[in-house]
N, C-alpha and C positions, 0 to 999 in steps of 0.2 A: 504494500500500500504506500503511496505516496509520502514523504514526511509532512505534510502539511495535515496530510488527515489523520497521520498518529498523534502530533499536536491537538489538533480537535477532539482529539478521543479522550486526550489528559484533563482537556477543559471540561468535556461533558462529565467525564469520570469526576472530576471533582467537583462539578454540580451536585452531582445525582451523590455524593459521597456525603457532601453539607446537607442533601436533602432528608438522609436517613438518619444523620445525626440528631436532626432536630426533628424527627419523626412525621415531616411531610411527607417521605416516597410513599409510603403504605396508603395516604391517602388521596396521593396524586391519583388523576387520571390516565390512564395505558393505550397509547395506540399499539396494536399486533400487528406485525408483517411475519410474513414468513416463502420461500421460495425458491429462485433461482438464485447458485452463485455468481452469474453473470451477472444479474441488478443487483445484486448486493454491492457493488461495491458505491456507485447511484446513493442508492437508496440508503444506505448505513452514512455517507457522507453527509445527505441531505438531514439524515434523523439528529445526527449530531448537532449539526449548525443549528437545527429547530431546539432543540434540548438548550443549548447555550443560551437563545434568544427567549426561551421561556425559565429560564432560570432556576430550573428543575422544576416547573410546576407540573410541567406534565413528564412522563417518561414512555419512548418509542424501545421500544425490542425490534431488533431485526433476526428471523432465524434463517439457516441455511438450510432447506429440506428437497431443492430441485425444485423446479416449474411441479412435474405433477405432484411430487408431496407438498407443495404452498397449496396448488388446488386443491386436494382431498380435503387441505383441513379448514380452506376458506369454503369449499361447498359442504362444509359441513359444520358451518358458521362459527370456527373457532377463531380467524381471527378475520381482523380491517381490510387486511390490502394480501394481494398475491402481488410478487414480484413474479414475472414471467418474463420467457428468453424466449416466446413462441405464443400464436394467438393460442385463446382457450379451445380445444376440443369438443366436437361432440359430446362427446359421452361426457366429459367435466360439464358442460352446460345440462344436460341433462339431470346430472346427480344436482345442482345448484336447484335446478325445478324442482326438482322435490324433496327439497330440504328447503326451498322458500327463498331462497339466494337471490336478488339480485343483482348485478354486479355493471358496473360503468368503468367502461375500458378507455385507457389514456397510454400512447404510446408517449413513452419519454426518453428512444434514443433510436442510433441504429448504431449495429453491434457488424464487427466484418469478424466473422469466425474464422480462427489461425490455421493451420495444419503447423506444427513447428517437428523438425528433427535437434539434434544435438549440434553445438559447432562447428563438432570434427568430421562431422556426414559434409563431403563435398562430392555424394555423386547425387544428389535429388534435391538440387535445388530449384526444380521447377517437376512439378506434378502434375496429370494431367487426371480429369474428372475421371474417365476409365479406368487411369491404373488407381485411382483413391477407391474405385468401387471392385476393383480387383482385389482389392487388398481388403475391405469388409465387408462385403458381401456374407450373405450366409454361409455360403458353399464356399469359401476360404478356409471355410474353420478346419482345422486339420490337413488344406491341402496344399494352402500360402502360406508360407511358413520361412519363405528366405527370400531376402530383397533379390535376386536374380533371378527370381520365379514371374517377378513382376515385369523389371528391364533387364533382359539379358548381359547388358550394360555393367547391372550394379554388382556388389560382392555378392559371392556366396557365404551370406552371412543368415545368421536366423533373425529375425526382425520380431521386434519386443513394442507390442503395441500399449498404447495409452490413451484413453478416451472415459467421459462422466459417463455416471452410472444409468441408467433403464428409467427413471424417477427426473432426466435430465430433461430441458427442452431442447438445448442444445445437441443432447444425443437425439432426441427425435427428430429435430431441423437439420441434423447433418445427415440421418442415415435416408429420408425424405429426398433432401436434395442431389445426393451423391449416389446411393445407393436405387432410390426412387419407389420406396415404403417405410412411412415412417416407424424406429425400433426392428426395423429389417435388418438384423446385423450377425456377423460373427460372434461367437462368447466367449472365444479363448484370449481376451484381453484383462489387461490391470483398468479394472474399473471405479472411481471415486468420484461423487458430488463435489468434495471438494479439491478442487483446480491446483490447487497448491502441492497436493499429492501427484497431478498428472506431473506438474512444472519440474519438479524433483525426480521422478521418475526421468523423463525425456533428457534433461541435465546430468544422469548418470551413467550415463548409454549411448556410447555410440553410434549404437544400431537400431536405437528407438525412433518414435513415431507416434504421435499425439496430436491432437484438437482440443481447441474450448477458445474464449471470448478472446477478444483481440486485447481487454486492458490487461490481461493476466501474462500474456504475451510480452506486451509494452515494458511492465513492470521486472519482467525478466529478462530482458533481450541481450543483455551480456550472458547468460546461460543458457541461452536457447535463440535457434536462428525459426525465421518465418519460413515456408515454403510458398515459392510462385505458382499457382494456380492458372492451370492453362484448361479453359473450357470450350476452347476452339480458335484462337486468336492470338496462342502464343503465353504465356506467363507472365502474370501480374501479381504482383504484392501488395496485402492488403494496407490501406493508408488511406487517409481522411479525401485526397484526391479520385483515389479509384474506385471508395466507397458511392463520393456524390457523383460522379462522370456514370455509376453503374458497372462500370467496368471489369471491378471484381465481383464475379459472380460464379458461381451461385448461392456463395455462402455469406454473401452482405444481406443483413436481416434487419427488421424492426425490434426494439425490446420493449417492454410492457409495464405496467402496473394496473391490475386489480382492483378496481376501489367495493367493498361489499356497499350496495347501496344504501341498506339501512345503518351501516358505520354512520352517513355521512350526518346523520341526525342529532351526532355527537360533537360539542364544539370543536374537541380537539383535534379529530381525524379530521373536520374544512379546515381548520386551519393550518392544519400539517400538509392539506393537501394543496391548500392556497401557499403555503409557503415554496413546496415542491417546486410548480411549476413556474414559481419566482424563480427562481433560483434555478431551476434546472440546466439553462443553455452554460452558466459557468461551472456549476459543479461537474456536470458531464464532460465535460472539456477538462479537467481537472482531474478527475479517473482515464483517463484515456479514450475515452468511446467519443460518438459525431453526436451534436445536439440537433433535434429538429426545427425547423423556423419558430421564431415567438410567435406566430397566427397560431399554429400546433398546439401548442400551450396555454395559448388563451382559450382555443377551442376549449378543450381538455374540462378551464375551471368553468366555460358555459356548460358544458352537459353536465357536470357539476351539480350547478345550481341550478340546471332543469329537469337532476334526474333521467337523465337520457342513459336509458340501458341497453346492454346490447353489444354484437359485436359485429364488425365488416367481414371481419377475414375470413369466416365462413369454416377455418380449422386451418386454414394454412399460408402461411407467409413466404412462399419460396418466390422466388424472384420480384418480388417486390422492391417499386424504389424509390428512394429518399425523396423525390419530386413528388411522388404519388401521396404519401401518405395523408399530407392537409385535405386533398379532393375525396381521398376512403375515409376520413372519419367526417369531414362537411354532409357525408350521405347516412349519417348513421341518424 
């Protein structure tokens, strides 16, 4: 994490520290998040700065549980907000229906999802959507097992994969767009929600191979190199450039937040959520990820405040782009 937002964590921490002393936390008010590691970093920044500006009156939790573990527990009205790396699902909208859920979707970034190897891998610096889907596919499992299997090219080495766990959005947006069904994947990998586990893994290994969000990437990039993504046009490297041109694709995505609609009835989740999309084009920028235009974010606090529920994406966000996104939620 950035040092500015470990700073911010010391001030929150000693908010929330003076609040328990003097026996306000227990009585403060709790916003709940809970979700993707992708938004977390978003969203944990934004909680902090709100936490300093309210002086511990109120206290946000942000947990890390994946896009569909924030879902299960927001359709099943445990907490305020889903952090998500991917629009909501069928079936998660449907379990919301009948638990009474309804929920007002506000995108609050776009995310360019990495492929990273190790530094000393100098033969795959550019990968092509095939050989990414040769390599997870289902029917890999047990049968792709050495980078020369892929490019005759590369070593005969055995190749030591890394990628979030089955509860990720980001695994379901990558195996969706690469593979072309989302959770359609190989299982003989190192699999973890948390990103931090892939980072260390892929940074220990020569012969390793990994995905997850691009600030996790950013944050590591003297330990781990990106991979060029060639989807027909040659290799490009993800960057705030070839995000908004569209260019990198297919793994340049929107990311989310959840709002539970009857949350909003609560002073604290408007104001947390009016503060968000204050805030959102710097703090985004800040973690690493592309902010969406301020119309986006204004939209976001109208539906807000007119309760407009619902969602455009329909279940899937693959090739969606940074231009489009004001014109799909203006239809919502």
């Amino acid at each position: 994490m950035p040092n500015s937002i470990n700073f911010r964590t010391l001030i929150a921490t000693l908010f929330l520290s003076a609040s328990v002393t003097t026996g306000i936390a227990n009585a403060s008010p709790i916003v709940k998040i809970d979700g993707s590691s992708t938004v977390f970093p978003i969203t944990e920044a934004v909680a902090e700065d709100f936490q300093i500006a309210k002086r511990g009156a109120v206290r946000v939790t942000v947990g890390i549980s994946g896009t569909g573990g924030g879902f299960k527990k927001f359709c099943r009205n445990e907490i305020d907000i889903a952090n998500a790396s991917r629009p909501i699902t069928q079936l998660e909208m449907e379990a919301c229906k009948q638990a009474g859920v309804q929920f007002i979707e506000m995108p609050i970034a776009f995310d360019a999802l990495t492929v990273v190897v190790n530094p000393q891998n100098t033969w795959s610096k550019t990968i092509t959507v095939d050989e990414l889907k040769k390599i997870w596919e289902p029917g890999a499992q047990g049968t792709i097992t050495s980078w020369n299997q892929i490019n005759p090219a590369w070593p005969d080495k055995k190749i030591k994969l890394y990628g979030p766990g089955a509860d990720s959005g980001t695994f379901e947006y990558f195996t969706e767009a690469i593979v072309g069904k989302a959770k359609s994947s190989r299982g003989d990998f190192t699999a973890s929600e948390d990103d931090n586990v892939l980072v260390q893994g892929v940074a220990s290994d020569i012969y390793a191979l990994g995905f997850f969000g691009f600030a996790y990437y950013i944050e590591n990039s003297k330990k781990i190199n990106a991979v060029a993504i060639d989807s027909g046009n040659g290799g490009v490297i993800p960057s705030a450039a070839t995000v908004e041109n569209n260019s990198y694709k297919p793994l340049s995505r929107p990311i989310f937040i959840y709002v539970n609609a009857k949350s909003t009835e609560k002073a604290e989740v408007n104001e947390f959520i009016n503060f968000y999309m204050k805030n959102a084009p710097e703090l985004v920028t800040e973690v690493k990820y592309f902010p969406l235009s301020k119309e986006v974010y204004n939209l976001n606090i109208e539906h807000l405040n007119k309760k407009k529920v619902g969602t455009v994406f329909k279940g899937t966000g693959i090739n969606i782009k940074l231009e489009d996104i004001l014109k799909l939620e203006s239809n919502l």
